[in-house]
C-alpha positions in Angstrom: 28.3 -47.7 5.7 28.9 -47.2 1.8 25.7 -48.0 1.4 24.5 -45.6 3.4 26.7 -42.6 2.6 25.0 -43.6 -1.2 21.5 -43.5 0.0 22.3 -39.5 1.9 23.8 -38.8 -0.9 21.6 -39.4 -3.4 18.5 -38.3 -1.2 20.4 -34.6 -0.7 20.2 -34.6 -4.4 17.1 -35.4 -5.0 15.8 -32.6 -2.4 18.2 -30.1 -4.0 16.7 -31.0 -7.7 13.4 -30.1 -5.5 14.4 -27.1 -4.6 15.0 -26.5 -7.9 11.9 -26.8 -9.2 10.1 -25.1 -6.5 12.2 -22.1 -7.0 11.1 -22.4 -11.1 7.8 -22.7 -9.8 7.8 -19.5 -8.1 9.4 -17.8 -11.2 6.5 -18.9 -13.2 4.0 -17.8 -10.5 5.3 -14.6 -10.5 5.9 -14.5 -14.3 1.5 -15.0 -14.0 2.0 -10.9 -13.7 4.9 -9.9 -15.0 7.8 -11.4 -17.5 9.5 -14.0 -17.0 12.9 -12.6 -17.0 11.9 -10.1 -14.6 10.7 -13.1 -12.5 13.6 -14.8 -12.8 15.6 -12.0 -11.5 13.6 -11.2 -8.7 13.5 -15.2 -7.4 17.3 -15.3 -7.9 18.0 -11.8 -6.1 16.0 -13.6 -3.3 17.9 -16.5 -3.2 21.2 -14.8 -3.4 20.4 -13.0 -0.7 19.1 -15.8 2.1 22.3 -17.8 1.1 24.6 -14.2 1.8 22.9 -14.6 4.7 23.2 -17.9 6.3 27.0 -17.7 5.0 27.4 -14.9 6.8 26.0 -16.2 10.1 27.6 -20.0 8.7 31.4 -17.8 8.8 30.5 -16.0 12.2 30.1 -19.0 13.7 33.3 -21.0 12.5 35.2 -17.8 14.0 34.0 -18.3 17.0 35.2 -22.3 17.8 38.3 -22.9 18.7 39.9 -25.5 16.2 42.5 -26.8 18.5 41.3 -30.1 20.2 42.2 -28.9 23.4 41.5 -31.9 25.7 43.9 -34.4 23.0 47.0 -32.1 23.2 46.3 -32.4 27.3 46.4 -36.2 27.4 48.9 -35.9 25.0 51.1 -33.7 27.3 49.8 -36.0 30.2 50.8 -39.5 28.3 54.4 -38.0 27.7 54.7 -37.0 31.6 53.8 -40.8 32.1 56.3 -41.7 29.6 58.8 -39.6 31.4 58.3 -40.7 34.7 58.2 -44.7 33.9 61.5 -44.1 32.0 63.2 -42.8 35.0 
């Protein structure tokens, strides 16, 4: 299982180093026709914006589950009436 976790982990880094450089690739593409720094800026306004994005959907979400585990607390409530009743 260590071994594993490892191997994710190490392959989610790899694809975010990708990202990475695909995201510097399109700063130099762009910078093809206009600076650089202006490139820059207008890739990382880009990016900012899609991850405002998906966080706000990502938090929308998360409000809408409920974080109580409902059915545990009932067999909870159930095993303690058990209890109760074989006590008696």
């Amino acid at each position: 299982m260590g071994q594993g976790a490892a191997l994710a982990a190490v392959g989610g880094l790899i694809a975010f180093v990708g990202v990475v450089y695909l995201l510097l690739a399109a700063v130099f593409a762009l910078g093809a026709t206009m600076s650089l720094g202006l490139a820059a800026l207008i890739v990382g306004a880009v990016v900012l914006v899609i991850g405002a994005v998906l966080a706000w959907v990502g938090v929308g979400r998360l409000r809408s589950v409920n974080p109580l585990p409902e059915r545990t607390i009932e067999t909870a409530r159930e095993d303690a009436e058990w209890l109760r009743n074989r006590m008696r």
